[in-house]
C-alpha positions as CSV (number, residue, x, y, z in Angstrom):
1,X,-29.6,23.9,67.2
2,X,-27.2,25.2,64.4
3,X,-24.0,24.3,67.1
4,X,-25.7,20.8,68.1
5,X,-25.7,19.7,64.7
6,X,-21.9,20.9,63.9
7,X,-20.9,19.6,67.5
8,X,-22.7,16.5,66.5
9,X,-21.1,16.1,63.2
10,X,-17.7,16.7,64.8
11,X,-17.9,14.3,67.5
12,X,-19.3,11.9,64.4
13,X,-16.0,12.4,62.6
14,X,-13.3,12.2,65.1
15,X,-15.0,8.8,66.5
16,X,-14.8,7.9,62.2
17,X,-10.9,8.7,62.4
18,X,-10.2,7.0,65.8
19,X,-11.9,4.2,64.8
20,X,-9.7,4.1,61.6
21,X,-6.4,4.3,63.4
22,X,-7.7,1.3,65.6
23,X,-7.9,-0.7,63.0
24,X,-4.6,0.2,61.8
25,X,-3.0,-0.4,64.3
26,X,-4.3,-3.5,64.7
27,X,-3.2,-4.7,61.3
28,X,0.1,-3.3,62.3
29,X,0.3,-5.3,65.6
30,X,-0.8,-8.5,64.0
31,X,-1.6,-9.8,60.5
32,X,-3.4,-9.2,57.3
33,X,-5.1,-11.5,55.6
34,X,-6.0,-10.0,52.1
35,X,-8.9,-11.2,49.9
36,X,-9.9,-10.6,46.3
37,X,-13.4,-8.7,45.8
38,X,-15.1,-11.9,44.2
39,X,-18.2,-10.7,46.4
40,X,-19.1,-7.7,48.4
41,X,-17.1,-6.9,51.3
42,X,-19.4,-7.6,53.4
43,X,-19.8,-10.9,52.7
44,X,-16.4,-11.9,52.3
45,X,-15.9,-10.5,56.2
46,X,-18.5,-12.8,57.6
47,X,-17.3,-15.7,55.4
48,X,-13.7,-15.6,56.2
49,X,-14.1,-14.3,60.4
50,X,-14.7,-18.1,61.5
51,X,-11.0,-18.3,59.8
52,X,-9.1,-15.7,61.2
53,X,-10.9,-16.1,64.5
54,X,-9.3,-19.5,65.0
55,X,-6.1,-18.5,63.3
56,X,-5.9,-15.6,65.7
57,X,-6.1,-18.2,68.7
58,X,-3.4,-20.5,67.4
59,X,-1.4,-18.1,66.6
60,X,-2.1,-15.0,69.6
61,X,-2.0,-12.2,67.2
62,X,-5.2,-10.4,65.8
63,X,-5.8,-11.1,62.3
64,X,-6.8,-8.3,60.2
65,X,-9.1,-8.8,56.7
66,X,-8.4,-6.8,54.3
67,X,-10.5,-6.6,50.9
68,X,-9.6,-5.5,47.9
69,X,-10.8,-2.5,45.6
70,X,-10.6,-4.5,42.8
71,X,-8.6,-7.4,41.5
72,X,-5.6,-5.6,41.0
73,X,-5.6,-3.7,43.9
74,X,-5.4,-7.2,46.0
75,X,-3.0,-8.3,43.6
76,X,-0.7,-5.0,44.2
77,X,-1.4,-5.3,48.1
78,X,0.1,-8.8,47.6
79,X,3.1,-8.2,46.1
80,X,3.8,-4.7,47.6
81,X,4.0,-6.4,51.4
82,X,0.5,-4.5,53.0
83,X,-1.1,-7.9,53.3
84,X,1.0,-10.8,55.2
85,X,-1.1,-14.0,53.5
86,X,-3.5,-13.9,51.4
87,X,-6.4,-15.9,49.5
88,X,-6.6,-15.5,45.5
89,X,-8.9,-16.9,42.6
90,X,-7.1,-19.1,40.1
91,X,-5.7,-16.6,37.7
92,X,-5.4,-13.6,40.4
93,X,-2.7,-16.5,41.6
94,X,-1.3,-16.8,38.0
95,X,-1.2,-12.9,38.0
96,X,0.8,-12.2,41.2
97,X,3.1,-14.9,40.3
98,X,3.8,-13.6,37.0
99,X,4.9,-10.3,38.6
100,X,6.1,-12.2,41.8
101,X,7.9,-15.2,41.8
102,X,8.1,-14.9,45.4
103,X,4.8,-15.8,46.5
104,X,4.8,-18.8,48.4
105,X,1.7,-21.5,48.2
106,X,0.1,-22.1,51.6
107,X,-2.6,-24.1,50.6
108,X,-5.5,-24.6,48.7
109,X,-9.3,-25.6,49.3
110,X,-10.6,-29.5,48.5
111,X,-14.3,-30.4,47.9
112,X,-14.2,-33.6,49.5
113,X,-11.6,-34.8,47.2
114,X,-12.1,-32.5,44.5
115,X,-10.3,-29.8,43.7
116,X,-11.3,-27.8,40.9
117,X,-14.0,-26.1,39.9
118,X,-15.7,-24.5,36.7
119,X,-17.8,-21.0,36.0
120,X,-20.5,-20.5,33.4
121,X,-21.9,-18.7,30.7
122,X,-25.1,-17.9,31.0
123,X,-28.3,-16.5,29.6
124,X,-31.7,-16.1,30.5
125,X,-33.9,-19.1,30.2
126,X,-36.1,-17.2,27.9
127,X,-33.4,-16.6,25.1
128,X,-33.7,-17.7,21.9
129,X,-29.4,-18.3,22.0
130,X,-28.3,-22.1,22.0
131,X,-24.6,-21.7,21.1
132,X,-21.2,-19.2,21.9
133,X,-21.0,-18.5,17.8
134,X,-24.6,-16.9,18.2
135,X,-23.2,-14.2,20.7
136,X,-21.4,-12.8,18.1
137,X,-23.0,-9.4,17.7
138,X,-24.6,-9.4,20.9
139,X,-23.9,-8.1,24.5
140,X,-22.3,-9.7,27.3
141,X,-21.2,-9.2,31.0
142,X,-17.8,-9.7,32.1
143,X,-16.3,-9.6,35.4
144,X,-13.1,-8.1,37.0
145,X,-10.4,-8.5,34.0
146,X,-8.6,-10.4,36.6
147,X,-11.1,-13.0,37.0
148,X,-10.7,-16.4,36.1
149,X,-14.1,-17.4,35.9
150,X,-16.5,-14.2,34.7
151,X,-13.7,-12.7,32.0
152,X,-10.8,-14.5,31.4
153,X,-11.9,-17.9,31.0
154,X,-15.5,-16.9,29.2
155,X,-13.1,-14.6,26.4
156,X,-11.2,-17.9,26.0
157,X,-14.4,-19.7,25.2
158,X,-15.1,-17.4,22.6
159,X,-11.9,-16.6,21.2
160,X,-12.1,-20.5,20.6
161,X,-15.2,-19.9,18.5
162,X,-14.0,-16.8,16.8
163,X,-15.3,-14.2,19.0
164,X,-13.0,-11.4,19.5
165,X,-14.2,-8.7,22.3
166,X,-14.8,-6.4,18.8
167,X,-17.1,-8.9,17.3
168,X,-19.8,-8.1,20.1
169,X,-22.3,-5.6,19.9
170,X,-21.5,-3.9,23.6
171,X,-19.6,-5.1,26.5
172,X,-18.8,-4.1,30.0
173,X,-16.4,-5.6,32.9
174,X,-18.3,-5.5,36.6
175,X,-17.9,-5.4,39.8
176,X,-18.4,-9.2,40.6
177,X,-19.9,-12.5,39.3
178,X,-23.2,-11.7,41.4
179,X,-23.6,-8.3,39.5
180,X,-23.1,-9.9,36.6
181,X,-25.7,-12.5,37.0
182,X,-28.2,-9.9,37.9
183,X,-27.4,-8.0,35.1
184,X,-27.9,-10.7,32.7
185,X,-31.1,-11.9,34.5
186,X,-32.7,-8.3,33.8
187,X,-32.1,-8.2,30.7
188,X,-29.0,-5.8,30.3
189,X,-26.4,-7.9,28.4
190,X,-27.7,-11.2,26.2
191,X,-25.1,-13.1,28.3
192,X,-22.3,-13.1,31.2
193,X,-19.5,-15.4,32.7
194,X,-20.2,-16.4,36.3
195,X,-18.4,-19.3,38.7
196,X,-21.0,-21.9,39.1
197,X,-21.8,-21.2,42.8
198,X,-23.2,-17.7,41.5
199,X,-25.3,-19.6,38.6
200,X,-26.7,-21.9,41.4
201,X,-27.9,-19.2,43.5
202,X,-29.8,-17.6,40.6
203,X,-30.4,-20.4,38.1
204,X,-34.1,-21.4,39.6
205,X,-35.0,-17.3,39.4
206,X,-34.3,-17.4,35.4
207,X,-31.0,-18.1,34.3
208,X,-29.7,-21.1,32.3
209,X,-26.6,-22.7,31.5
210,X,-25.4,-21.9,27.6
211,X,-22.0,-23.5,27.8
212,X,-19.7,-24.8,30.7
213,X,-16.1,-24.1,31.4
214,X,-13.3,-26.6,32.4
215,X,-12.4,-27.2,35.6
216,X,-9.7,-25.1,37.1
217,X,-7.4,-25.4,40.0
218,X,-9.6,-24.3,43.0
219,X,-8.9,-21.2,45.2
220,X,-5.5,-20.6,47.2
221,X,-4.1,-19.6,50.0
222,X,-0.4,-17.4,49.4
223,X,1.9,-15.9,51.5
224,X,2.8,-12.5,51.0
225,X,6.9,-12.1,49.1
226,X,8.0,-10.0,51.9
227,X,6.5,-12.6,54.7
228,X,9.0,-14.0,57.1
229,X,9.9,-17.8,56.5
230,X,9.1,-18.1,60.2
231,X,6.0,-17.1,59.8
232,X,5.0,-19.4,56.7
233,X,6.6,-22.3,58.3
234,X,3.9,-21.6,60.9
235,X,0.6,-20.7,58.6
236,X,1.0,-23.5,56.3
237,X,0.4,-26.6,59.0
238,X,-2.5,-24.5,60.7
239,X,-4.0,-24.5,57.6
240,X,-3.3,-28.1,55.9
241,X,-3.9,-29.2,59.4
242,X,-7.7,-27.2,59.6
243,X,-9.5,-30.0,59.0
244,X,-8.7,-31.9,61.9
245,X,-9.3,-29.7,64.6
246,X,-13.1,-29.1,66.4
247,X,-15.5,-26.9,64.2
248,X,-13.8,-27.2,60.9
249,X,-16.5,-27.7,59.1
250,X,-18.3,-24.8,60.3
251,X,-14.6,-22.9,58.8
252,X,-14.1,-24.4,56.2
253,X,-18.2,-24.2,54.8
254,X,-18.3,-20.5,55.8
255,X,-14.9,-19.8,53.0
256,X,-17.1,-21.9,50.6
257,X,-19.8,-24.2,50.4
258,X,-18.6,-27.9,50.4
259,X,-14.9,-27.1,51.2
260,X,-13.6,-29.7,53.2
261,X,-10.1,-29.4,53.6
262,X,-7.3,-26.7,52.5
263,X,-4.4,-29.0,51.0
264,X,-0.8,-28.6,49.8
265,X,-0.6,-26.3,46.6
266,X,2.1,-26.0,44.2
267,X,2.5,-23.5,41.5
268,X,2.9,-26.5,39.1
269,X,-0.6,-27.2,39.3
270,X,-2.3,-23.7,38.0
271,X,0.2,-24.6,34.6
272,X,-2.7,-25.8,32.6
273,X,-4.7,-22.7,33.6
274,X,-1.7,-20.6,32.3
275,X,-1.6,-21.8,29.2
276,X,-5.4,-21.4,28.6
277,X,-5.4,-17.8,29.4
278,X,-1.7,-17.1,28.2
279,X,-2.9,-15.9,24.9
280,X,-5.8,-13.7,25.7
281,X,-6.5,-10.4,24.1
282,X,-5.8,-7.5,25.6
283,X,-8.9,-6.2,28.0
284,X,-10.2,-2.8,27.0
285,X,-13.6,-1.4,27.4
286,X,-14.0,0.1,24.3
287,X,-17.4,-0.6,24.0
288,X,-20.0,-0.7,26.9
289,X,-24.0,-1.6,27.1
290,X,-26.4,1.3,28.1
């Protein structure tokens, strides 16, 4: 028995490490398409297969997803080359670019015209709170310090109010906009920023709206600095063109609900953006919520 099991767990790790260097070498033969970790893997995978799937059939070479450890991890795989294109939040973009000047718009997603979207922050429906100023001395939930929506737009809010991360009582930077709506909906932290497509998903189980963001510049597609021009020149129609071709919709839903259409995108247009967040403090967890 004592062999069977270390046979076992043997076998179990050379099928782990061959199975690693197929995937590899796939990304190697083909592309990478990198992705910020604005949800769990797993369901970034499923919602952006539909996409690779029918870029990988116009353009006959396997596309690869690749998701990110963090925020800055995508943004460093961006700009070191290990990704070939690559899909970023608002100020990920800003980010890059700022380190970058070399990343090339491909695109970016429309609602049916609309092309911006806001975040949130919210509260529990049971708290006695019914302004930003009253946070002061309280806890709150951020996101990834790269995030537009769950930490750098919700600091600006409050900076604007005359909240400074050292006027709360406790706060912590998580994973991702649903763990910080779960977080804020048990009771941890007295408030958190979210993207509104999180607060929809768990308004109706007990949290509410304290005060809205402004719209920002939606999601975009980049190329890579190191990506051949050839190879851009090819991306951007497949994508602007998306919308026209059989089962776009099914695509385009799966990235995000109510996308409709992934249309031209210039730098340009994420300047307003910049020049909300360009004076923001710096992040440091010096204080965290048990």
């Amino acid at each position: 028995m004592y062999y069977i099991k270390h046979l076992t767990a043997h076998l179990f790790a050379i099928s782990l490490l061959l199975t690693s260097n197929t995937v590899v070498a796939d990304a190697e033969n083909g592309l990478t398409l990198g992705i910020h970790p604005y949800l769990h893997a797993t369901t970034l995978v499923e919602r952006f297969t539909p996409l690779t799937e029918y870029l990988s059939k116009t353009t006959g070479k396997h596309i690869h997803i690749r998701v990110g450890t963090s925020y800055q991890d995508h943004i460093d795989a961006v700009n070191q080359g290990e990704v070939d294109f690559a899909y970023f939040g608002p100020a990920g973009y800003i980010k890059a670019t700022e380190l970058n000047e070399n990343i090339v718009p491909l695109g970016r997603l429309s609602f049916a015209g609309r092309d911006t979207f806001r975040g949130v922050i919210t509260i529990r429906r049971d708290s006695k709170i019914t302004s930003l100023s009253e946070l002061k001395g309280k806890s709150f939930a951020f996101g990834d310090p790269n995030s537009t929506l769950s930490n750098l737009v919700p600091q600006r809010l409050l900076n604007d109010v005359g909240i400074d991360l050292t006027d709360l009582d406790s706060y912590s930077h998580l994973k991702n906009h649903h763990n910080v709506a779960l977080a804020v909906l048990m009771g941890k932290y007295h408030a958190g920023g979210i993207k509104e497509e999180v607060f929809r998903e768990y308004e109706a189980r007990g949290l509410k709206a304290l005060k809205w963001t402004p719209d920002v510049p939606t999601h975009i597609f980049v190329a890579g600095p190191t990506t051949k021009r050839e190879l851009i020149d090819e991306l951007i129609p497949l994508l602007q063109n998306l919308h026209k071709q059989s089962g776009a919709a099914l695509i385009l839903n799966k990235i995000k609900k109510g996308a409709t259409a992934i249309i031209p995108a210039t730098s340009q247009e994420y300047d307003k953006l910049r020049a909300l967040i360009s004076d923001r403090p710096l992040l440091e967890q010096r204080k965290t919520a048990p």
